[in-house]
C-alpha positions as a Markdown table, in Angstrom:
| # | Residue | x | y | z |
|---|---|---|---|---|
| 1 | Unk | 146.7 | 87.2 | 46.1 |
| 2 | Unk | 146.1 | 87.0 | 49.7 |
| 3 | Unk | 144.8 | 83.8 | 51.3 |
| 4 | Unk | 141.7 | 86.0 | 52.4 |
| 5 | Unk | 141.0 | 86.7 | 48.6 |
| 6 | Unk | 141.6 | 82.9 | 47.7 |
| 7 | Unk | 139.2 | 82.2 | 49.8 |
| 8 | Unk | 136.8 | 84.5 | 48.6 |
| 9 | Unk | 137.3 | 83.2 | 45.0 |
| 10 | Unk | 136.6 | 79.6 | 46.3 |
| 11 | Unk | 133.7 | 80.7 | 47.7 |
| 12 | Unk | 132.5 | 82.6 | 44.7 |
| 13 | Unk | 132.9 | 79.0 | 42.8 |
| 14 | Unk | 130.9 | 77.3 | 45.2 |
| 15 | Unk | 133.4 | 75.6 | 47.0 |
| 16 | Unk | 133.3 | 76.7 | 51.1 |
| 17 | Unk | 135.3 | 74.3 | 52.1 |
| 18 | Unk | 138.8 | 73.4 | 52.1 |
| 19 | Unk | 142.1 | 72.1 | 53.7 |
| 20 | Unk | 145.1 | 73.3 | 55.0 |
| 21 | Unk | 146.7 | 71.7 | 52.2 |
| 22 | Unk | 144.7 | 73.2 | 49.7 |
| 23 | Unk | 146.3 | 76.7 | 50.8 |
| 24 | Unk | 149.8 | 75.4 | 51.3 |
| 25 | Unk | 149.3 | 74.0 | 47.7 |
| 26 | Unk | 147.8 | 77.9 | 46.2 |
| 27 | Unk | 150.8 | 79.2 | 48.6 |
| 28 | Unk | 153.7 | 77.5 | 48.3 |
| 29 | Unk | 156.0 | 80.1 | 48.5 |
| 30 | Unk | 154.8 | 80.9 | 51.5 |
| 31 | Unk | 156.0 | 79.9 | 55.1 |
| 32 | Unk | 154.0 | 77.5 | 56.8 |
| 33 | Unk | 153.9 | 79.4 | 59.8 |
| 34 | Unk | 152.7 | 82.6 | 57.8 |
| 35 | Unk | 149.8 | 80.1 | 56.3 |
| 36 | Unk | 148.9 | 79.0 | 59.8 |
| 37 | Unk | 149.0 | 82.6 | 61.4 |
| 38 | Unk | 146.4 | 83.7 | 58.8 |
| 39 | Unk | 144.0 | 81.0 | 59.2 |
| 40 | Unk | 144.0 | 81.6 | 62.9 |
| 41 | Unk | 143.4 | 85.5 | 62.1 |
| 42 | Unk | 141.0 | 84.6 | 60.0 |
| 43 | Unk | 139.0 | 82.1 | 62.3 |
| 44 | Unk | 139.7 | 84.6 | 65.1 |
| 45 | Unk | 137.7 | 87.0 | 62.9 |
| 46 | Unk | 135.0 | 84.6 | 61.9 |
| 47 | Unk | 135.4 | 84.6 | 58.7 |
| 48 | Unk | 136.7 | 80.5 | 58.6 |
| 49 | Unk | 135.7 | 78.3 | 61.3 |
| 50 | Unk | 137.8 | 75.1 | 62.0 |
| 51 | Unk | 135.4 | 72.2 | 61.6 |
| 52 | Unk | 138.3 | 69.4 | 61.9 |
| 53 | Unk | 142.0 | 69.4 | 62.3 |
| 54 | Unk | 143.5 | 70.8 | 59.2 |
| 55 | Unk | 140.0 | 71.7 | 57.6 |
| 56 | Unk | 138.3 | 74.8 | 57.2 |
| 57 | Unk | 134.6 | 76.0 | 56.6 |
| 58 | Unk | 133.4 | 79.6 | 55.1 |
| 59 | Unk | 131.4 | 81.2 | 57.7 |
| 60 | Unk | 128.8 | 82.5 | 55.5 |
| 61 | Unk | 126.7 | 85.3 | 56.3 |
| 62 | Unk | 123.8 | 83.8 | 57.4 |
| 63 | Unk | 125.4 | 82.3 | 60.2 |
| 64 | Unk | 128.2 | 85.0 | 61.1 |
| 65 | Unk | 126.0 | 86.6 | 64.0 |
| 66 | Unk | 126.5 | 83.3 | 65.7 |
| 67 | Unk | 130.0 | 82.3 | 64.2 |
| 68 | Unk | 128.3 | 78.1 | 64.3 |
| 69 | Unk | 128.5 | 76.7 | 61.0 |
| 70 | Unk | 125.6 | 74.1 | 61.0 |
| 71 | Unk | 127.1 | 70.3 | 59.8 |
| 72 | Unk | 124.5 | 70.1 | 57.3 |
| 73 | Unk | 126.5 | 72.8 | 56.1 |
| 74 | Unk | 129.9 | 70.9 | 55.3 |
| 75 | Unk | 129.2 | 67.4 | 56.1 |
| 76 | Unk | 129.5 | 66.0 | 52.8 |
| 77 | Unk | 132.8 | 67.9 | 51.7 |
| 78 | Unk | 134.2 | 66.7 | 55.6 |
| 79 | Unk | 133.9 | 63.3 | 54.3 |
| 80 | Unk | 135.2 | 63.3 | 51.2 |
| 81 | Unk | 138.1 | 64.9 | 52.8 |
| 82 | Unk | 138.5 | 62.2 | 55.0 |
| 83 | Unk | 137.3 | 59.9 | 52.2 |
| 84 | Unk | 134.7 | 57.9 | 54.5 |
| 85 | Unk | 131.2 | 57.1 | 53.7 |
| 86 | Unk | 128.8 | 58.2 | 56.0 |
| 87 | Unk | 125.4 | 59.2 | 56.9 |
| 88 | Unk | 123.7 | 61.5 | 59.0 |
| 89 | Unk | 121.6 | 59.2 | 61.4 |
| 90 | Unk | 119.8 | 58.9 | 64.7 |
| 91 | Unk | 117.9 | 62.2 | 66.4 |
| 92 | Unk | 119.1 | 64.1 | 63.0 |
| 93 | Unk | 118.1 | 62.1 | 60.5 |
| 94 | Unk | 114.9 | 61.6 | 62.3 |
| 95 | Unk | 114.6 | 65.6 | 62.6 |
| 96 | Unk | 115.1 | 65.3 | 58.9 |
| 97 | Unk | 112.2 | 62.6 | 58.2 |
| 98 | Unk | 109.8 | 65.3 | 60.6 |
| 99 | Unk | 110.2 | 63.7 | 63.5 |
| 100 | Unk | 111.3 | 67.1 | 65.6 |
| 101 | Unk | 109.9 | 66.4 | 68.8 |
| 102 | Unk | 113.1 | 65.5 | 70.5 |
| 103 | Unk | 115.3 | 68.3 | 68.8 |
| 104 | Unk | 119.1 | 67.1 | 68.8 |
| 105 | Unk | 121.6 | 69.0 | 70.6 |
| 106 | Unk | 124.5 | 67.5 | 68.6 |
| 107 | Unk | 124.8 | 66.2 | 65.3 |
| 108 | Unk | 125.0 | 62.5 | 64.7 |
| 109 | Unk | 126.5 | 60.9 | 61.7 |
| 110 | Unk | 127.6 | 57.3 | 61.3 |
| 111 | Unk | 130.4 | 56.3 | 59.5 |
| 112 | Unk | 133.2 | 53.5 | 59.6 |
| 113 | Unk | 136.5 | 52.8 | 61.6 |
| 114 | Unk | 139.1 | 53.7 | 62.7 |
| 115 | Unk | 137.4 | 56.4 | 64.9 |
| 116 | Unk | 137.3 | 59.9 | 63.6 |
| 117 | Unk | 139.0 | 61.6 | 66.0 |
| 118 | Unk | 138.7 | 65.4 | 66.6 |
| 119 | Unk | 138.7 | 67.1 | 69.9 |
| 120 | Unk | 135.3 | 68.5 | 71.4 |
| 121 | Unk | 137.4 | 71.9 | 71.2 |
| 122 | Unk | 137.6 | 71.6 | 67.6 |
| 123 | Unk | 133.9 | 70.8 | 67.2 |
| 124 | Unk | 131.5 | 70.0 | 69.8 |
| 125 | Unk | 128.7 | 69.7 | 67.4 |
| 126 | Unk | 129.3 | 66.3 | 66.1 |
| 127 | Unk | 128.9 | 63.3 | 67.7 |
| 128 | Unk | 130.9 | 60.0 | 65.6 |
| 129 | Unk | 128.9 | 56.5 | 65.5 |
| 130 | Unk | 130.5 | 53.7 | 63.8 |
| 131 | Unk | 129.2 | 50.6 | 62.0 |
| 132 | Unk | 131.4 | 47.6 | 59.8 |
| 133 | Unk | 129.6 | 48.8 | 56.9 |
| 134 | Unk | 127.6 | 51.7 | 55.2 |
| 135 | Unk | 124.3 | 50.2 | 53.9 |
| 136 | Unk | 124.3 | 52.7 | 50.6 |
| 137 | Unk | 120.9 | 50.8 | 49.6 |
| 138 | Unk | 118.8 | 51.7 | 53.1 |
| 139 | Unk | 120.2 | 55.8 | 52.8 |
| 140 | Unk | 118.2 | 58.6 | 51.2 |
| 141 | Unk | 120.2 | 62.2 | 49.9 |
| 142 | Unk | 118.8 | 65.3 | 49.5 |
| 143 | Unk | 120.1 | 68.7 | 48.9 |
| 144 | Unk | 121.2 | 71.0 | 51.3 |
| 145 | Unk | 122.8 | 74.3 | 50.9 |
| 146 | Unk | 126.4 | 73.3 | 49.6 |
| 147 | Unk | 125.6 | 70.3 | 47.7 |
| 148 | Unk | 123.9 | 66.8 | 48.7 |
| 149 | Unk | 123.8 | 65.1 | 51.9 |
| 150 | Unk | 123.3 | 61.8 | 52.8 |
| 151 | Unk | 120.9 | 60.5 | 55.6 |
| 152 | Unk | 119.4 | 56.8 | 56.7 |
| 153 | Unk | 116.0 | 55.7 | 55.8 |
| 154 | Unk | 113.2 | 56.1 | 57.7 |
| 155 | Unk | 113.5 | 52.1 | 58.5 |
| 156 | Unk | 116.9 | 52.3 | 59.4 |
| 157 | Unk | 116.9 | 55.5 | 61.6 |
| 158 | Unk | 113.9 | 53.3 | 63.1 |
| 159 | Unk | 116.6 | 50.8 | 64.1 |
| 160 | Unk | 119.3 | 52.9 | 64.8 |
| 161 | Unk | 117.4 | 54.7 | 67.6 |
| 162 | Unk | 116.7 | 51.3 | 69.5 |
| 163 | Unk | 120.2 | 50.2 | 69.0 |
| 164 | Unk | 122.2 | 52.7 | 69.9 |
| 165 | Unk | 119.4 | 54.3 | 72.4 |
| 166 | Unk | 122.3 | 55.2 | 74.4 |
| 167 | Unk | 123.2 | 57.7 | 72.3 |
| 168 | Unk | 120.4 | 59.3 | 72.3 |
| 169 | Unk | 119.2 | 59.1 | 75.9 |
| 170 | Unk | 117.8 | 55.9 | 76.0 |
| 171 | Unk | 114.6 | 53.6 | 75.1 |
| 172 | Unk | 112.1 | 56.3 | 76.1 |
| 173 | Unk | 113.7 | 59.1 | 73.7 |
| 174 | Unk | 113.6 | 55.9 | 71.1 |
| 175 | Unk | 109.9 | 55.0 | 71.8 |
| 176 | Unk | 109.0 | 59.1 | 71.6 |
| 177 | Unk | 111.1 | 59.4 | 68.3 |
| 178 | Unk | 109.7 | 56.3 | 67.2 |
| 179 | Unk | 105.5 | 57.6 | 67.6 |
| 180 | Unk | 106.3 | 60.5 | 65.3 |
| 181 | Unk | 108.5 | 58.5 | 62.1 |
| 182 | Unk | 106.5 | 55.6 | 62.4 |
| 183 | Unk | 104.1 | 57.1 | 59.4 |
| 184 | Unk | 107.1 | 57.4 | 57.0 |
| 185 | Unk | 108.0 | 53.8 | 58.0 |
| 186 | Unk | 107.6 | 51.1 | 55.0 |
| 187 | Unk | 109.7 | 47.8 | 56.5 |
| 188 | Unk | 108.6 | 45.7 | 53.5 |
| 189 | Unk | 111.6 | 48.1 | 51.7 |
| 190 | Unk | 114.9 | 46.8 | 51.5 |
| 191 | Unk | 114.2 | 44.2 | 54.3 |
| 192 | Unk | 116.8 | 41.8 | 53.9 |
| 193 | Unk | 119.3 | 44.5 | 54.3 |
| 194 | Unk | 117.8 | 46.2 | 57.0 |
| 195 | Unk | 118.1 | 42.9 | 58.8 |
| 196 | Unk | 121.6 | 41.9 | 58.0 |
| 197 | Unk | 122.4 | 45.8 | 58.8 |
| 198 | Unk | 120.9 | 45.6 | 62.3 |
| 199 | Unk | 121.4 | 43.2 | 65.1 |
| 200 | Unk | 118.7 | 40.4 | 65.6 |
| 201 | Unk | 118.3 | 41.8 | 69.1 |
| 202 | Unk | 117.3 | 45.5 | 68.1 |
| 203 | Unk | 115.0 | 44.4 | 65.6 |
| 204 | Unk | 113.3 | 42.3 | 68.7 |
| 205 | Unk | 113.1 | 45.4 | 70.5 |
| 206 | Unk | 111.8 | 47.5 | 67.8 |
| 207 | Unk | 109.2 | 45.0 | 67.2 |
| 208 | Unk | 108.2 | 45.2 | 70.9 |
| 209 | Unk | 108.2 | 49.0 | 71.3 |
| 210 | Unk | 106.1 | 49.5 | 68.0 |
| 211 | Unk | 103.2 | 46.4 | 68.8 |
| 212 | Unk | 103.0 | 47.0 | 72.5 |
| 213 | Unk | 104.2 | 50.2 | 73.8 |
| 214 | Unk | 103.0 | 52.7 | 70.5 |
| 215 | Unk | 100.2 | 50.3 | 69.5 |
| 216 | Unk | 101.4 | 50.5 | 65.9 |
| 217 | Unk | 100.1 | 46.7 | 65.4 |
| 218 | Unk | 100.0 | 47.2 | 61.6 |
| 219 | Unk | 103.6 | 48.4 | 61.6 |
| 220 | Unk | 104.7 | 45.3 | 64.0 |
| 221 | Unk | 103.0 | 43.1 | 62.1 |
| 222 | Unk | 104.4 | 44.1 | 58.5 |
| 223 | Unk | 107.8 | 44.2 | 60.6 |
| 224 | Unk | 107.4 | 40.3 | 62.2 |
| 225 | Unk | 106.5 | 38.9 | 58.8 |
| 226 | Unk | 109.4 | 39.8 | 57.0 |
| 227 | Unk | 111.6 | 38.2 | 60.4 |
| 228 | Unk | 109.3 | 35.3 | 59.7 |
| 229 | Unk | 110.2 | 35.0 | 55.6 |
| 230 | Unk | 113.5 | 35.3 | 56.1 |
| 231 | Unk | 113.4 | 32.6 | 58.8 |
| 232 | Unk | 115.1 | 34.3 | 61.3 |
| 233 | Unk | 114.7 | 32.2 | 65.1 |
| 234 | Unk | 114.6 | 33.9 | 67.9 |
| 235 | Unk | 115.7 | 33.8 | 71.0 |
| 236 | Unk | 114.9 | 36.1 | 74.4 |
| 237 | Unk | 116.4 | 39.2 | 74.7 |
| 238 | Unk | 116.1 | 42.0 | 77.7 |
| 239 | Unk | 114.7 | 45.2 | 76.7 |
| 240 | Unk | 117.5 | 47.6 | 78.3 |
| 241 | Unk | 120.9 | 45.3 | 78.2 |
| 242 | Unk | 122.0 | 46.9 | 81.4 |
| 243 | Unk | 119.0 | 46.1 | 83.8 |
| 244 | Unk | 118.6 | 42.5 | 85.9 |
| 245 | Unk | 116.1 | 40.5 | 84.2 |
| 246 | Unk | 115.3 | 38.5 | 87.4 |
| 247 | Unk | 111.4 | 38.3 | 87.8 |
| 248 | Unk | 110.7 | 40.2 | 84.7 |
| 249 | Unk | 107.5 | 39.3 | 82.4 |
| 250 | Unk | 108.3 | 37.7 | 79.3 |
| 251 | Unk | 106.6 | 38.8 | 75.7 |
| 252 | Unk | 106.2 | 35.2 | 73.9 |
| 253 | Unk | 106.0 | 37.1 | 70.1 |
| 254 | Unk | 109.2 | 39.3 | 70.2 |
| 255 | Unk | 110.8 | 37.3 | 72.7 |
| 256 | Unk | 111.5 | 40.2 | 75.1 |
| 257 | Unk | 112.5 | 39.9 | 78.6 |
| 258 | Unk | 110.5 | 43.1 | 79.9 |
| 259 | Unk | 113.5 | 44.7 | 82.4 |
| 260 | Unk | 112.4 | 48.3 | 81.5 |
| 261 | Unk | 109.5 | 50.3 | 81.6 |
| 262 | Unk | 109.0 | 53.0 | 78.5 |
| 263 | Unk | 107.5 | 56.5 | 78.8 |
| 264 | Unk | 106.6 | 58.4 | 75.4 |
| 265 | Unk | 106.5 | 62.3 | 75.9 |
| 266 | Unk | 103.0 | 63.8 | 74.6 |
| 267 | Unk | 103.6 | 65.1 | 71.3 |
């Protein structure tokens, strides 16, 4: 059997994915630098596409005119391979919620350290964001075309956006993301989690954007009662970190030092 036609069985099993050490494993009478020769045929050809060092997708026909595997594609079966949880998060797992306004260019997933590193060579699609834990409770999972993925709740892709809004283009994109998920939104979900998930300071924000920038008061205030039952005290806070705060307004209910001015796209 050919590694072409083992890959083609795979396939036919419903598994698209695997590792070089998967083939070295089916081959291992064969040289390793035969093994690597054909999987760089192959890729060449488009029938594989390297999605991470030592691991190979199918490129499937609905995707061959291009020769892009989507992540949604292989996602899941990446991370078991690199046996991380994860979830897909930030502009994609709002995209995913119905929030499409602010289409992603790249693929976000968050996951834990040590850093996932791959080179923008090997797959410029993805872009890595790490937290000190996975929060299994605030994710949702859905099917996609190889198997199940997993993605963050609406509240904590809510959260996510303002505090890593500089992954995602900053407070504006957030506030714009923010107009179109706010209808999936439930905050009296999971709550306690959410908050020991998130940073005091991003909740504050969120808080802010939601009450006075989108007008979402019933949102807010769902949002500042559950700060308010789990006692938490706060403290001011600027709205972008990296801006002086000198002569900016204050907002006495979040606590915001207003450094920043939002804009929301029209939807």
């Amino acid at each position: 059997m050919t590694i072409r036609n083992w890959i083609k069985q795979q396939e036919s099993l419903g598994k698209p994915t695997f590792s070089y050490r998967d083939v070295k494993v089916n081959f291992s009478d064969m040289p390793e630098q035969h093994i690597m020769n054909e999987l760089y045929r192959l890729s060449r050809q488009k029938i594989i596409q390297s999605v991470y060092k030592s691991f190979y997708t199918v490129i499937p026909i609905q995707y061959s005119v291009r020769g892009i595997v989507p992540p949604t594609y292989y996602i899941d079966q990446l991370m078991e391979y690199l046996a991380k949880p994860y979830y897909i998060s930030l502009l994609s797992a709002a995209e995913i919620h119905g929030a499409a306004h602010q289409r992603p260019q790249r693929f976000s997933v968050t996951t834990l350290r040590p850093v996932v590193t791959t080179s923008a060579r090997k797959n410029n699609l993805i872009v890595w964001n790490y937290r000190k834990d996975i929060p299994e409770n605030l994710l949702c999972s859905k099917n996609s075309e190889t198997g199940i993925i997993h993605y963050s709740s609406a509240e904590l892709t809510a959260v996510d956006l303002v505090q890593f809004e500089h992954q995602i283009g900053g407070l504006s994109v957030a506030a714009t993301v923010l107009s179109e998920l706010v209808e999936t939104i439930d905050f009296s979900k999971n709550s306690n989690t959410l908050f020991q998930t998130a940073s005091l300071t991003s909740i504050q924000r969120l808080g802010y954007i939601l009450d006075y920038i989108l007008e979402e008061t019933k949102q807010a205030e769902m949002l500042y009662q559950q700060l308010c039952l789990l006692n938490k005290k706060l403290g001011y806070t600027p709205l972008a970190h990296c801006l002086p705060i000198r002569g900016a307004k204050r907002n006495n209910k979040w606590k915001i030092i207003i450094n920043q001015t939002i804009e929301i796209d029209d939807i």
